[in-house]
VEXTOR-454232 format. One record per residue (C-alpha): residue in three letters; x, y negated, z negated. Coordinates in nm, 4 decimals. Layout:
// residues N
ALA,X,Y,Z
...
// end
This chain:
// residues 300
UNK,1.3430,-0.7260,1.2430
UNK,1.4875,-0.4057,1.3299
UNK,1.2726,-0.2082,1.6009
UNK,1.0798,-0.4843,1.6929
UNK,1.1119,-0.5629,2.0782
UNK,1.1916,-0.9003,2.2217
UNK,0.8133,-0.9587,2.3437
UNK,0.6808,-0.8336,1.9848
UNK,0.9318,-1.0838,1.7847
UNK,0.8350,-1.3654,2.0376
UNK,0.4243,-1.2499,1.9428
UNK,0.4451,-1.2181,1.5925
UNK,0.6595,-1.5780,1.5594
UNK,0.3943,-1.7472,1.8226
UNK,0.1390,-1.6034,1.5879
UNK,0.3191,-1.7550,1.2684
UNK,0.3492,-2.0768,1.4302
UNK,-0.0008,-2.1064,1.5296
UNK,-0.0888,-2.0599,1.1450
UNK,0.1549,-2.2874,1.0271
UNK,0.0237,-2.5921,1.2602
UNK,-0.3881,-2.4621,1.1803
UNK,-0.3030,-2.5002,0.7979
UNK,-0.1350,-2.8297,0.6906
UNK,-0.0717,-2.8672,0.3185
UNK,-0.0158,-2.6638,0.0636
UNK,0.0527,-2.2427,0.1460
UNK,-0.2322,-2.0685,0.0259
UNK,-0.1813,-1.8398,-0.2268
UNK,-0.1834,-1.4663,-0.2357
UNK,-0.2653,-1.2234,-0.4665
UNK,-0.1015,-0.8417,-0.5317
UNK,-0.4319,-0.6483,-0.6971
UNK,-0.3239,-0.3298,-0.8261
UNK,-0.6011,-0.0541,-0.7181
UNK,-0.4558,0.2583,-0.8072
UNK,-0.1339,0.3056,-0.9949
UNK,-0.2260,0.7036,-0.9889
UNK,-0.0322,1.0068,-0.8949
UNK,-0.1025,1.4006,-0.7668
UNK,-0.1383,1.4103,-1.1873
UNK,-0.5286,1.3178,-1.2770
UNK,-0.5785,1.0215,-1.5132
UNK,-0.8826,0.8941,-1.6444
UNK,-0.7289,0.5357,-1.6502
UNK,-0.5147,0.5455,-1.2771
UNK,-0.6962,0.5926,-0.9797
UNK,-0.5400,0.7194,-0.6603
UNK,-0.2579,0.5388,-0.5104
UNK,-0.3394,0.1577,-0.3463
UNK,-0.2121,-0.1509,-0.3881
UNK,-0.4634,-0.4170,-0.2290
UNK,-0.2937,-0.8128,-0.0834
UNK,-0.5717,-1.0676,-0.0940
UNK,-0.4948,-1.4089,0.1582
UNK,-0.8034,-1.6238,0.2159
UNK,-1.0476,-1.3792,0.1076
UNK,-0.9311,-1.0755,0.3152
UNK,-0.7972,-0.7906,0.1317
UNK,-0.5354,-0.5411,0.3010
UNK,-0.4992,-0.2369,0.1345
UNK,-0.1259,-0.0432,0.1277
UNK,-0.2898,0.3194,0.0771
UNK,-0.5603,0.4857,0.0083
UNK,-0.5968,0.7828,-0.3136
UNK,-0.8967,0.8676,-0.4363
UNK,-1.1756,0.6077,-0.6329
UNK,-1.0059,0.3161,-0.4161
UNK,-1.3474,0.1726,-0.2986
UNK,-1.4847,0.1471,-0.6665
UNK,-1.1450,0.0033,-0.7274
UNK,-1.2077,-0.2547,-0.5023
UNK,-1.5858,-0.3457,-0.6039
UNK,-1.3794,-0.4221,-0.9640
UNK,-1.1656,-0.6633,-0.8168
UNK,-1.4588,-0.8196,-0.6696
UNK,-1.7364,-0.8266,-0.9710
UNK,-1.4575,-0.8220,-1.2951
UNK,-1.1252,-1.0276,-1.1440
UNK,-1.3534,-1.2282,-0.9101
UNK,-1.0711,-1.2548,-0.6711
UNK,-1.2858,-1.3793,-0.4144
UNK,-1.2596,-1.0805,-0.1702
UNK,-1.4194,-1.1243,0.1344
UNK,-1.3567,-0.8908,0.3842
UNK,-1.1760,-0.6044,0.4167
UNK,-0.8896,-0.6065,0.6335
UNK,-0.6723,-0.3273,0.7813
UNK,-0.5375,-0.0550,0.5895
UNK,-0.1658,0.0480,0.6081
UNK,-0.0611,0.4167,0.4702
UNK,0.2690,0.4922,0.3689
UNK,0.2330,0.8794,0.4326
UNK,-0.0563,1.1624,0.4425
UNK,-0.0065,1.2822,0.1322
UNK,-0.3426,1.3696,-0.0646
UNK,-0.3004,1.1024,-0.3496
UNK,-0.2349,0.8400,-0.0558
UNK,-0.5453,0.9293,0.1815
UNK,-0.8562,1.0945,0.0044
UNK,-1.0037,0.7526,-0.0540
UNK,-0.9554,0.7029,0.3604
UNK,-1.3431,0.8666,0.3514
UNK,-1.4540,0.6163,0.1156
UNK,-1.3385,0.2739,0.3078
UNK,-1.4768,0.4426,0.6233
UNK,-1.8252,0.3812,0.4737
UNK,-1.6635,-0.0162,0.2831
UNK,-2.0413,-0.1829,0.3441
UNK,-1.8545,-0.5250,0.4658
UNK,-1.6388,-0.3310,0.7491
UNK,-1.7813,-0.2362,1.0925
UNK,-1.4640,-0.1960,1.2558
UNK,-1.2156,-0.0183,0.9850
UNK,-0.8426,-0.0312,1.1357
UNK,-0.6267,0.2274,1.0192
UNK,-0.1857,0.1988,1.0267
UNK,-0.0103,0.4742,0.9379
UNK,0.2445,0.7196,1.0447
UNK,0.2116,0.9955,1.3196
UNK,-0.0866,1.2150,1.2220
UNK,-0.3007,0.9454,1.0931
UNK,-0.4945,0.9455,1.4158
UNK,-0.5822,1.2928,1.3847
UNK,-0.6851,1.2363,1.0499
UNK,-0.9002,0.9799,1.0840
UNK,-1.1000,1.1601,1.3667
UNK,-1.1544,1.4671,1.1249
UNK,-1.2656,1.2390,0.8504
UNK,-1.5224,1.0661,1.1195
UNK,-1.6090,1.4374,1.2825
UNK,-1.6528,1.5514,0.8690
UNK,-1.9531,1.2797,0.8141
UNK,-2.1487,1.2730,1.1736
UNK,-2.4284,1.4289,1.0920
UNK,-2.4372,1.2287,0.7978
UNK,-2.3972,0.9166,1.0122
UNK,-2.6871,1.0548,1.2491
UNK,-2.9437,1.0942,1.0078
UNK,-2.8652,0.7602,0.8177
UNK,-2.8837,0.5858,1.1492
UNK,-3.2381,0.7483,1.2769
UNK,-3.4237,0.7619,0.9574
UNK,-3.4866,0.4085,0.9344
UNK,-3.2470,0.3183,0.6131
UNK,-3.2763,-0.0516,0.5264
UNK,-2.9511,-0.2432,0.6395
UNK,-2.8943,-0.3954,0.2941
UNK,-2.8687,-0.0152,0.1168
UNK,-2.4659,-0.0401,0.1264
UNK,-2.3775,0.2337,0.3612
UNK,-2.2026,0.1469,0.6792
UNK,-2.3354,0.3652,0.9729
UNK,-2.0732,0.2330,1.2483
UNK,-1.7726,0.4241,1.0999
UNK,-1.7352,0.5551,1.4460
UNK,-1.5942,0.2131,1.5015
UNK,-1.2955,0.3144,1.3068
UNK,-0.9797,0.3238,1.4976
UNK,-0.6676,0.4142,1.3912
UNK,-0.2758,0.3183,1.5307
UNK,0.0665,0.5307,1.4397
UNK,0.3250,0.3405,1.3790
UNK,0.6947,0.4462,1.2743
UNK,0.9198,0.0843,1.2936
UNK,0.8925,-0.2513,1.3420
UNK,0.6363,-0.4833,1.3423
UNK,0.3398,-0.3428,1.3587
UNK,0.0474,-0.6221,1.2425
UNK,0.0062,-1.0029,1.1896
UNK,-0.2678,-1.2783,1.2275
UNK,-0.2778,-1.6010,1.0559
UNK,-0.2811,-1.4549,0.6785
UNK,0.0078,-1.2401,0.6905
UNK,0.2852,-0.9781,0.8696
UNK,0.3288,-0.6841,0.8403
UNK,0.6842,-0.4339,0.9132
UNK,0.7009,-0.1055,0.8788
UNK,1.0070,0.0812,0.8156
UNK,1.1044,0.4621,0.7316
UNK,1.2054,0.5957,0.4094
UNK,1.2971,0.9194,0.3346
UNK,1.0255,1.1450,0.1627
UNK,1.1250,1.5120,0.1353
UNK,1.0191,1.6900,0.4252
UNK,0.8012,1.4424,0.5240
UNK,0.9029,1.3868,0.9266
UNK,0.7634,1.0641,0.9276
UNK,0.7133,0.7804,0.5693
UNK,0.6789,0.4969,0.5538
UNK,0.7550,0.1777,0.3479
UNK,0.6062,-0.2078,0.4549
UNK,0.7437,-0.5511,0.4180
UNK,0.5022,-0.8073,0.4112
UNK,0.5517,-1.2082,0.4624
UNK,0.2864,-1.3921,0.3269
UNK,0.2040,-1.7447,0.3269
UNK,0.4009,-1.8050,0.0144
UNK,0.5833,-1.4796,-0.0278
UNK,0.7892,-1.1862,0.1103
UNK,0.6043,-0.8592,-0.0730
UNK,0.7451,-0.4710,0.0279
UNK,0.5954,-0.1788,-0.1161
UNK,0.8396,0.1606,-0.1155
UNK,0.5477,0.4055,-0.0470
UNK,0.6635,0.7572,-0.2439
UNK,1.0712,0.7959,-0.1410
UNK,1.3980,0.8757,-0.2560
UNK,1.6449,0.5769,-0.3258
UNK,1.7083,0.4721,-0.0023
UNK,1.8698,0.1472,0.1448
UNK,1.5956,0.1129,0.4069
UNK,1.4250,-0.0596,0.0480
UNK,1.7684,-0.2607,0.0021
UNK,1.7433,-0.3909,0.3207
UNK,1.3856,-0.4249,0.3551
UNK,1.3521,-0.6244,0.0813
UNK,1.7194,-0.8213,0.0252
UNK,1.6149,-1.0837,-0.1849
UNK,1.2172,-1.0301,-0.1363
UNK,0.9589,-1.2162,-0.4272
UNK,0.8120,-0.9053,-0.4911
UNK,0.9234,-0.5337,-0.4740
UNK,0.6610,-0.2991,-0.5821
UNK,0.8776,0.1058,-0.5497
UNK,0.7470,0.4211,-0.6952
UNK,0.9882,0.5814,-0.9760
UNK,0.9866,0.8979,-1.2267
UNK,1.1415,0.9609,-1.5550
UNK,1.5367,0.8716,-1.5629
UNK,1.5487,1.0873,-1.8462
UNK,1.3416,1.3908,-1.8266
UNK,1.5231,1.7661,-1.8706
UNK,1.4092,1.8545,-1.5194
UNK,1.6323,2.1420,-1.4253
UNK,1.6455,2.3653,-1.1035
UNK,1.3463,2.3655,-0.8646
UNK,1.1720,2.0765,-1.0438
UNK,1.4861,1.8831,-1.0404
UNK,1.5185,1.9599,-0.6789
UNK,1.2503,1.8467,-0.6180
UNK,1.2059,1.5525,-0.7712
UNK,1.5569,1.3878,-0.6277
UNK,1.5089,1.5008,-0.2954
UNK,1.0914,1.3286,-0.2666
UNK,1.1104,1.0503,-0.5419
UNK,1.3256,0.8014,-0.7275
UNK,1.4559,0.7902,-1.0775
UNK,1.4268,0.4706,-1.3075
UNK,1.8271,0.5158,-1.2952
UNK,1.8477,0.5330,-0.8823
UNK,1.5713,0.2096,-0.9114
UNK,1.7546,0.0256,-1.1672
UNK,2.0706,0.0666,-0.8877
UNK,1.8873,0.0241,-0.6102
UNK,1.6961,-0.3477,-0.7165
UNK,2.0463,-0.4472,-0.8270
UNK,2.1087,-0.4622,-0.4703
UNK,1.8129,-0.5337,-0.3711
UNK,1.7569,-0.8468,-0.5911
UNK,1.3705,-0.8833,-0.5979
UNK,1.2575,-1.1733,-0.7609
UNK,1.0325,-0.9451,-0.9324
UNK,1.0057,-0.5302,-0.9562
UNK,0.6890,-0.3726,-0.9642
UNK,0.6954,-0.0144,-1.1169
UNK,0.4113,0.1669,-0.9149
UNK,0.2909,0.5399,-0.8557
UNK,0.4897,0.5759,-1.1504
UNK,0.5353,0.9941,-1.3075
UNK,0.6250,0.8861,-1.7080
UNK,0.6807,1.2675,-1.7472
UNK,0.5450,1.2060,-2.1616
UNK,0.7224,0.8557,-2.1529
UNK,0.5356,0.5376,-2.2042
UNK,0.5684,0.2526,-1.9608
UNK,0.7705,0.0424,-2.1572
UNK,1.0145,0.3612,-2.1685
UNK,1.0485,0.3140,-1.7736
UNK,1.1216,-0.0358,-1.7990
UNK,1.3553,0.0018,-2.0752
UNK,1.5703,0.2460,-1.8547
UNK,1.5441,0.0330,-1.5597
UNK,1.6610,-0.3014,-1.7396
UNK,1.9804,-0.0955,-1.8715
UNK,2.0792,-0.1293,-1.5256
UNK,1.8695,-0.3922,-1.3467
UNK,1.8510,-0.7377,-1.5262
UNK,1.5460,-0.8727,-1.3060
UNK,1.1773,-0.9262,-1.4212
UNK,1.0054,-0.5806,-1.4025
UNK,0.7081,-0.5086,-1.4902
UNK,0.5345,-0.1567,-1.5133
UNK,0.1455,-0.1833,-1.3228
UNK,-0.1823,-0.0711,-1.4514
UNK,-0.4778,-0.0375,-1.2250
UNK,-0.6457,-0.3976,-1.1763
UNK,-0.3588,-0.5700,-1.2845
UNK,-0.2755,-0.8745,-1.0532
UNK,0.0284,-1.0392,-0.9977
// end
């Protein structure tokens, strides 16, 4: 893996041993739970960007927009996709629709110790969040509130880690690499490739066709990339825009031919007045993979 040191590839494979030998038999499965298929564009039916990975009842959650944590209490009550725990979260960049829902999983009931992965300025973040809520914390804490009322009082146990390349995660359920895409004039986003016990899943985060993805994912089960409107009359700043931050179902439909995901995932997705199966059809003109165009709580 590219930007991983010697000692951190000798870690992570030592760690992926140790899981292999703990857990004979069949791989356990894992589940892709969509929690937020949303955009900077409010919709009643998409919540803020998130995608959540379930393995063995923890759930990892790939960013964070806003109504994430009710989201999440869907999957649990409705799917019933036996969620656990909640692992770390991993943010692609600090965008707005990508963090406001960081508040929310500060206060998950089920997490005392929230770990945070994200690009430079995600630390700083995450202590204005926690600064934002301490006297809120404080007066939960000293007023005698009954431990089974749902809010978690510890967020100050929240830590969070910036990460740019490499490997940056793994236990026994999963890795996780990070690797940078290019997002406007974003210094710093991200994109993460994640092995699982029975597949190889990377999400795009919000980017311009880039090969970082190509490489990233080279043959991957499951590529889950953001994408816009092939076929929109965008035209001067817009269009501008829109090339130089984000990816057209044309520059997908080129970019998964290379690629070759054994499936695509259309996510974060800006229809622009199209309907999804109007993405999909411009995609398959170029792409002759599965793809499939997401909707909050679907699960793959």
């Amino acid at each position: 893996m590219r930007g991983m040191s010697i000692v951190a590839a000798v870690l992570f494979a030592g760690l992926a041993t140790s899981a292999a030998r703990a857990q004979p038999g069949p791989k356990p499965h894992s589940a892709i739970v969509i929690l937020g298929d949303g955009t900077p564009l409010l919709s009643a039916d998409r919540s803020g960007t998130s995608i959540g990975i379930i393995v063995r009842g923890t759930l990892y959650v790939f960013d964070a927009g806003p109504g994430v944590l009710r989201r999440i209490q869907e999957a649990r009550e409705r799917l019933r996709l036996g969620i656990q725990r909640l692992g770390p979260v991993f943010v692609t960049h600090l965008h707005s629709d990508h963090t406001l829902g960081l508040p929310e999983l500060l206060y998950y009931p089920d997490s005392r110790s929230l770990r945070v992965y994200g690009p430079p300025g995600i630390r700083n973040m995450l202590r204005h969040l926690q600064d934002a809520w301490a006297e809120d914390r404080q007066i939960r804490s000293s007023s005698g509130m009954p431990s089974d009322h749902g809010v978690a009082e510890t967020v100050n146990a929240a830590t969070a880690e910036e990460v740019t390349t490499g490997a940056v995660y793994a236990d026994s359920n999963i890795i996780v690499t990070a690797f940078e895409v290019p997002h406007g004039t974003w210094p710093h986003a991200l994109g993460y490739r994640i092995v699982a016990p029975d597949r190889v899943i990377v999400i795009s985060g919000d980017t311009r066709a880039s090969s970082a993805i190509v490489e990233a994912c080279n043959g991957c089960d499951v590529l889950l990339h953001a994408v816009y409107d092939g076929e929109n009359s965008l035209s001067g700043a817009d269009s501008s825009y829109f090339s130089r931050f984000h990816t057209s179902t044309r520059e997908l439909g080129a970019l998964a031919t290379r690629a070759r995901p054994r499936l695509l995932i259309l996510y974060h997705q800006l229809f622009m007045g199209k309907l999804p199966a109007d993405l999909v059809r411009q995609i398959a003109a170029i792409f002759h993979g599965p793809v499939m165009s997401a909707r909050d709580l679907d699960v793959y």
